[in-house]
N, C-alpha and C positions, 0 to 999 in steps of 0.2 A: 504494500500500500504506500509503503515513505516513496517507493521507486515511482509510482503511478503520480503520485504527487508531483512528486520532481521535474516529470515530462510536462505535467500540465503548466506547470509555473514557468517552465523555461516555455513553453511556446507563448504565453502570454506574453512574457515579456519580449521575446523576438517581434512577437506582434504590435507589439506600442512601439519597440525602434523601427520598423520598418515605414510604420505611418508616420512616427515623427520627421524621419529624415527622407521621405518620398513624395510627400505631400498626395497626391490622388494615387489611391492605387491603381495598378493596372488595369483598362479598361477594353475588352477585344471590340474590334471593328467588322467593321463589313466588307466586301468583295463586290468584285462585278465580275463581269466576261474577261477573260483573258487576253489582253493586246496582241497586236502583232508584236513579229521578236527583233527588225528593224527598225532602227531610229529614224527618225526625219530629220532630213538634211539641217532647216531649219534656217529661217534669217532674222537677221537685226537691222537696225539703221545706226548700230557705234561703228567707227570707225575700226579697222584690223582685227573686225572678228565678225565678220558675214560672212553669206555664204556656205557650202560644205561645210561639212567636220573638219575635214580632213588642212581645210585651205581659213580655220579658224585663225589659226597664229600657234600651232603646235609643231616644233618647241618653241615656246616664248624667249624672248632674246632679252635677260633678264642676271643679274646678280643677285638679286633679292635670293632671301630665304625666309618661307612660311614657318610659322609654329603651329603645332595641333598636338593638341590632347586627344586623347583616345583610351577605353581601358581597354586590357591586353584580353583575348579570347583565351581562354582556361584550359577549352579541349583541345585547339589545335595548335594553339602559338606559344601558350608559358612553356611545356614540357621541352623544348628546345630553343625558346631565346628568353631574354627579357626584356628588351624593345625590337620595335617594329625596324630602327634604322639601320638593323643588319642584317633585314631579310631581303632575298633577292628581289622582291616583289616591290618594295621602295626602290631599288634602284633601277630596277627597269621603268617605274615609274618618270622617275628622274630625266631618266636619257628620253623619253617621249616628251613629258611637256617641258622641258628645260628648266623646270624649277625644284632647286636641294629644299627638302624640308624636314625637320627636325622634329620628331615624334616624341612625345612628352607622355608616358605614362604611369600612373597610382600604381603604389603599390598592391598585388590579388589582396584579396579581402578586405582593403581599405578604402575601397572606388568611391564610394558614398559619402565617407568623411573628406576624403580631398578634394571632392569636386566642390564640396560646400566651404571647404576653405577657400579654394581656387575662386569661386566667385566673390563670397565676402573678402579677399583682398584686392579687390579691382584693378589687379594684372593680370590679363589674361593671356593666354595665347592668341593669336592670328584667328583657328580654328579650334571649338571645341566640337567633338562626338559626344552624342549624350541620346537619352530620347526623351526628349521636353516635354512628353505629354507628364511625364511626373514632376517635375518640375514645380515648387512651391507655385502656387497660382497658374500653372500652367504656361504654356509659350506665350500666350499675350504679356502673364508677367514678366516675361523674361524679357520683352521689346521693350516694355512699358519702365522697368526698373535698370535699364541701360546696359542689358545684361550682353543682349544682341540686337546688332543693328539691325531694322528692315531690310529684304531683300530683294523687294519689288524692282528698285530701278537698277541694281545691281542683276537680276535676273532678264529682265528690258535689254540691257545695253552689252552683256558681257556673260550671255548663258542660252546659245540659242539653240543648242539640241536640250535640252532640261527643256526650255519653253515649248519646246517646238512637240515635244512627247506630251507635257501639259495640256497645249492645246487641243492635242489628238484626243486625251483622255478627262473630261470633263470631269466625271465621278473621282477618280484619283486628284486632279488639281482642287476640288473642295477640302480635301483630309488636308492639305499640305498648306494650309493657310488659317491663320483665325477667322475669328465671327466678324472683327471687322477689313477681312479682304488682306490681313497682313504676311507676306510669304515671310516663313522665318528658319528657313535650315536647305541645305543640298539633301531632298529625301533619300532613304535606302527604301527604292523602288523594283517592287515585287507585285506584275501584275498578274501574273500566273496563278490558278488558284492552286496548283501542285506545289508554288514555293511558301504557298501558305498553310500548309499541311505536313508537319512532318513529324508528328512524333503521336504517341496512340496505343492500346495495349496491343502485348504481344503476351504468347506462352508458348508453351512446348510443344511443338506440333508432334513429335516423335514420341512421347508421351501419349500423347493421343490415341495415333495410332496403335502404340502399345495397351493400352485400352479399350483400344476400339470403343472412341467415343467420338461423335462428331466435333465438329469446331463448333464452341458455346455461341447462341446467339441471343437467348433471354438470361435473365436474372437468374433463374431455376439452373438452368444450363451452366453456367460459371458456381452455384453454390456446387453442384451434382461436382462438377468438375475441381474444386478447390477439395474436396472431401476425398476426391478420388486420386489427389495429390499428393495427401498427407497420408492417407491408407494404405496406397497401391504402390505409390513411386517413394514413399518416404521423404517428402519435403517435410522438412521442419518448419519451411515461411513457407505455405502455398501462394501467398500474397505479399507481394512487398514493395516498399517503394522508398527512396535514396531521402527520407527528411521529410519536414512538416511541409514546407516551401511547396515540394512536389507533389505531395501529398494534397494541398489545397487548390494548386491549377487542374493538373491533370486528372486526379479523383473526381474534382469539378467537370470531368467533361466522359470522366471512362465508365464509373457505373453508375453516378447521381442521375447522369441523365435520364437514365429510363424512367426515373420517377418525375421528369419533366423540369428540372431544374436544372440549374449549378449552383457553385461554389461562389457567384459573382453577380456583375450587372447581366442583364443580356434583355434583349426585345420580347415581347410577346403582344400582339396584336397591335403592334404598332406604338408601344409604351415601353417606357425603361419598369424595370422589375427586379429586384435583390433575391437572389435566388435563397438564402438563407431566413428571407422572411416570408419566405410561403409554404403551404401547409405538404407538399413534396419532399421538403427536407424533413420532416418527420419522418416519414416512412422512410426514405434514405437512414439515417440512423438507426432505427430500428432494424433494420437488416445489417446495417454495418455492426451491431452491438452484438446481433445474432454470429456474424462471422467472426468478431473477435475471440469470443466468449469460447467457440467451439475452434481456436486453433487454429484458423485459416487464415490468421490475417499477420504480420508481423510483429510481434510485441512492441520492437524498436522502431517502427513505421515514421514514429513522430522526430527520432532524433539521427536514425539514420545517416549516413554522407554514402557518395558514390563509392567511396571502396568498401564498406560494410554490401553495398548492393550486389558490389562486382564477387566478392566473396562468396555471397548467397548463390549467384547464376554460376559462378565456374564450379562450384563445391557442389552441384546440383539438390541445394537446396530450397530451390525456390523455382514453383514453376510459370509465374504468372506477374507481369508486371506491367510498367508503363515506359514508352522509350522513345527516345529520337531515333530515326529509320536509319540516320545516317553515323554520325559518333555513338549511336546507342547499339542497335541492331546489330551495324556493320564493325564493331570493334568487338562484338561477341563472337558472331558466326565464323572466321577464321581462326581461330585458335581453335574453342571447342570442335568445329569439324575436324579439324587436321587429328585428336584426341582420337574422334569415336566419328566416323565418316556417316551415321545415320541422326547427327544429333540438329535439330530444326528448333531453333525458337523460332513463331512468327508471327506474323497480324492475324486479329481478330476484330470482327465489327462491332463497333460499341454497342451494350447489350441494352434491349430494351426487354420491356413487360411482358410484351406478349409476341409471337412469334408471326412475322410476316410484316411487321412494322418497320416504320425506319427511322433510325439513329435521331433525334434532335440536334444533340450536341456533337462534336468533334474539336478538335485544338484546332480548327481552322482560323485564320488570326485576319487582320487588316491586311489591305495592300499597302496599308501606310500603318505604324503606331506609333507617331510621333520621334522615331531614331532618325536623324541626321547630323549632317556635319555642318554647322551652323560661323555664320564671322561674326565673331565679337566687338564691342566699340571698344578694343584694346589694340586693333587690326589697324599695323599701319600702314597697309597697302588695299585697302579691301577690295580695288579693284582687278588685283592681282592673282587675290584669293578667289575671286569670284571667278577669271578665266579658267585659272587652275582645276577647281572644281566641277566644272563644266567638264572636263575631259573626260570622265565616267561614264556620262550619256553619250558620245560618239561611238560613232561605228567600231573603230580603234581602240577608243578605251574601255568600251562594254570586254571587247575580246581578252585587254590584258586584265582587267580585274577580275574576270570570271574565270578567266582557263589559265592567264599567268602569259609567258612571252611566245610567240609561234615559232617554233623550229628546235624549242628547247622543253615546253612541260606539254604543248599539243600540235595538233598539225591539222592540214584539211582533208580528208579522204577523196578517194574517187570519185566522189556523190556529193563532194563538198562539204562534209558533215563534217562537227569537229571532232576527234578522236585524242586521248590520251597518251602519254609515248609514255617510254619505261623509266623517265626523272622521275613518275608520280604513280606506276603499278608497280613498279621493282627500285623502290627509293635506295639511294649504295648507303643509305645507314640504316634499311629495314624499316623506317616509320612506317607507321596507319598510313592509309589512305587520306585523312583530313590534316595530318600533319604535314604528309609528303606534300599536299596540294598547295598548304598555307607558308612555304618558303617563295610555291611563287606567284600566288593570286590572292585574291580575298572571297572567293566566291564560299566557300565554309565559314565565313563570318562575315555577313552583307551589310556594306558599306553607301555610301551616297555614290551608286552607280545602278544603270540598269540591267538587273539580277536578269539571265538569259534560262531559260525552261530548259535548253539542252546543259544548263550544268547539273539539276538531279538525274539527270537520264544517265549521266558518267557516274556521278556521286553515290547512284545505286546500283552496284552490278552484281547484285543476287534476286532472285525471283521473289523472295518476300519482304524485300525491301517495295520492288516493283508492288508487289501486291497488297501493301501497305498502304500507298498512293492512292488506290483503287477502292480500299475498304473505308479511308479515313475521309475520302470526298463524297463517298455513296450517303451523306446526309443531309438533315435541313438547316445545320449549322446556318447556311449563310441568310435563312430567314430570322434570324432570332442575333444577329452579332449588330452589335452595338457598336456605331462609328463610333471616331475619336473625335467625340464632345470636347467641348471644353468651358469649364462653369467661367463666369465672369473673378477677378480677383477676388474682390469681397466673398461670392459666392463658394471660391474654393477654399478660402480662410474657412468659412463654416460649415463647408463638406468637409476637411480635412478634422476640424476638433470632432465635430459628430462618430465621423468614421473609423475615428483613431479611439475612441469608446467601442463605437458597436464591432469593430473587427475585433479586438481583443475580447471582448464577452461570446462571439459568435466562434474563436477559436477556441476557447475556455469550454462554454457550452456543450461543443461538440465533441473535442478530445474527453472528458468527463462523459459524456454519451456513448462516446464508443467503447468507452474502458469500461463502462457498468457502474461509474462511482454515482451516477446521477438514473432515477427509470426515467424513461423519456417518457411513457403515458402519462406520468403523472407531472413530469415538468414543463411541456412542450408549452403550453398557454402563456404562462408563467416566466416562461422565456420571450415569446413576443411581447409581453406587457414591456420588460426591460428593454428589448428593442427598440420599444415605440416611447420609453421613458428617456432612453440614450439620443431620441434623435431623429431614427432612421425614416421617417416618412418626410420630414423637411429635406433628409440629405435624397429622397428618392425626385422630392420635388426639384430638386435645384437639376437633378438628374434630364428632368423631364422635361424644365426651362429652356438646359443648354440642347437639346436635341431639338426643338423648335428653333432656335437660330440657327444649330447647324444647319437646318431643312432650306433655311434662306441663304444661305452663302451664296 
């Protein structure tokens, strides 16, 4: 019981720093149709930068040197550097648009704390990477509080393929601006709804069939199946997952959903809705409490880290999780095969109620969520910063940031197609696949460039990755995703204190629900009355305010 306690206390309190120092949390967006995968040539009326991409002014004839901040990507770029301006992929950079730039990156785990000092001391670098929709007040705060400059006439005069893709896609240039029309960052632009889909449960297919049990598709079917884990296959975790964190996105979307909710915001008839304050998450709990109680579920679920996860999957003690297709999936399936040549973890569709139904939820995310690379009023070139940036959205630059330099990490096939060489399937120091890739591109961690559909077609070369794709976009996610709103200042001061109560009681709540320290039948009322004491129907309103202006952008 002191252990049980212990979990619960530490995720509250995770949970009040996370709101303190995040200001809104996370909110998923919405999708459209898929773009085409070429850029538009694009014009302007600035002087040496009309015209093609290619005849913009790259490389710029330039001695300047840019500053940008950036944190480092965890899974594919600390394990082998610890900044960015020793990876090949900055210096091929370089030699393309003629400008050295000097990457400034926080310390892993400290990213939060340094950015908020970074700003409260009003030197900035050149460019900051960030995703501003967390941002205390959101990006308009950040224009507004001198954090970053507008980027409207700097996008006019000196960004004519970014405009020119803008122009093409209407739906995508709403997300990329506030309520009042203000551009404020180079987007990490992903129109594809494949690159907005990658991560979703997976289990043991080879289990399975060692069972001769189909692939679970209702709730019944994953209980049958987590029972037949721990029975048949001797998993100790039939269910598990790397931390609270993971626990509360992905849970939010892998079995809550069949009870018609999440873990989060999200639409439903056309209104914002807290999935946590509707009568859905009861019954979620109640079955979640059911599968603790009998063993199926993780003990350590709440405090977890990826290597307690990795532990569980290679030691085969766990056969059912939640995973990225690509550093999850694909950094498993090569070792284990190579072990035991019949062993399959792989996708399943998110389980609903009742059979023949289809999926609600899925991790399917925004073509936009607020991540770019933004100039600072601390920029003492902005105009500089701004060409430079622009190089992402060209023909030219789409190609080196997605697949790295041509003739050295890809090439064009017969068919034109891009293909992989053996820098990045036979790397001479042995990396992963997403390590090997990230010396010489960015497309494993998407940057303010336009993200190309042919880099998951490379990025996943085993069948249940491919099928992963397949199972995760077969829902109605994108009727119920919630653009990236944005409340007014004022507005997100008093969604932020609300929210920074009701998350921490709604993680309390439920950790205590699933462990059996609290009955749900008897508390569940009891808990909304708190809910609606802490807040949460003014923070749904301010919710509902900012999606009626975004409707007007």
């Amino acid at each position: 019981m002191k252990k049980v306690l212990a979990l619960v206390l530490i995720v509250v309190m995770l949970t009040g720093l996370m709101a303190a120092c995040g200001g809104n949390p996370a909110i998923p967006g919405t999708s459209s149709t898929p773009a085409a995968t070429s850029a538009p040539s694009g014009t302007t009326t600035a002087p040496a930068v009309t015209g093609d991409p290619d005849e913009i002014g790259f490389p710029i004839d330039t001695t300047e040197t840019l500053t940008y901040w950036i944190r480092l990507n965890t899974a594919s770029v600390t394990p082998n550097y610890t900044t960015l301006n020793d990876i090949d992929f900055a210096k091929f950079l370089e030699e393309d648009t003629g400008v050295f730039v000097e990457y400034v990156s926080p310390p892993v785990g400290q990213e939060t704390e340094a950015f908020s000092l970074l700003i409260s001391s009003g030197d900035m670098p050149d460019i900051v990477e960030y995703s501003w929709n967390t941002f205390p007040g959101g990006p308009a705060a950040a224009v507004m509080n001198g954090t970053l400059i507008p980027h409207n006439d700097l996008f006019a005069r000196f960004a004519p393929a970014l405009t020119g893709l803008l122009e093409e896609n209407p739906d995508y240039d709403k997300m990329v601006k506030t309520d009042d029309g203000v551009y404020y960052t180079y987007p990490v632009m992903k129109l594809d709804d494949t690159l907005n889909t990658t991560a979703g449960p997976v289990v043991r297919w080879d289990w399975l069939d060692d069972l001769n049990m189909a692939h679970p598709e209702t709730i019944e079917d994953w209980y049958n199946m987590l029972v037949a884990f721990r029975d048949e296959k001797g998993a100790e975790y039939p269910l598990s997952f790397p931390g609270w964190g993971w626990f509360r996105t992905h849970m939010g979307y892998t079995i809550i959903g069949a009870y018609g909710v999440n873990m989060s915001w999200y639409l439903e008839n056309g209104a914002v809705v807290f999935g946590p304050y509707e009568p859905g998450y009861k019954d979620w709990l109640l079955e979640m409490a059911k599968w603790y109680a009998e063993g199926l579920i993780d003990p350590n679920f709440a405090t977890n880290d990826g290597v307690a996860v990795d532990s569980n999957i290679i030691n085969h003690d766990t056969g059912a999780t939640s995973l990225w297709l690509g550093s999850g999936l694909g950094r498993y399936l090569p070792p284990l095969r190579e072990e035991n040549e019949r062993y399959t973890m792989g996708p399943v569709q998110y389980p609903v109620l009742n059979r023949g139904e289809t999926p609600k939820f899925s991790s399917l995310l925004n073509m936009f969520d607020g991540t770019g690379a933004s100039i600072t009023t601390s920029a003492s070139n902005p105009e500089l910063a701004a060409r430079w940036l622009d190089y992402g959205y060209t023909e030219p630059g789409r190609k080196l940031y997605n697949y790295g330099r041509e003739g050295i990490s890809w090439y064009f096939d017969a068919q034109g197609i891009v293909q992989l060489t053996d820098a990045i399937w036979e790397h001479e120091k042995g990396w992963p696949l997403n390590q090997a890739w990230s010396q010489f591109a960015r497309g494993v961690y998407p940057g303010p460039y336009f993200s190309e559909a042919r880099f998951l077609e490379l990025y996943y070369p085993y069948d249940e990755q491919v099928k992963g794709l397949e199972l995760f976009t077969a829902t109605n996610m994108r009727e119920h995703l919630l653009p990236p709103i944005s409340p007014s200042p004022d507005e997100a001061n008093q969604f932020g204190r609300v929210m920074s109560d009701v998350l921490a009681h709604v993680d309390e709540y439920t950790m205590t629900a699933i462990l059996g320290i609290v009955d749900v039948e008897a508390t569940f009322e009891s808990y909304l009355d708190e809910l609606r004491g802490m807040g949460i129907e003014e923070a749904i309103a301010i919710q509902n305010t900012a999606l009626e202006r975004y409707a007007n952008r």
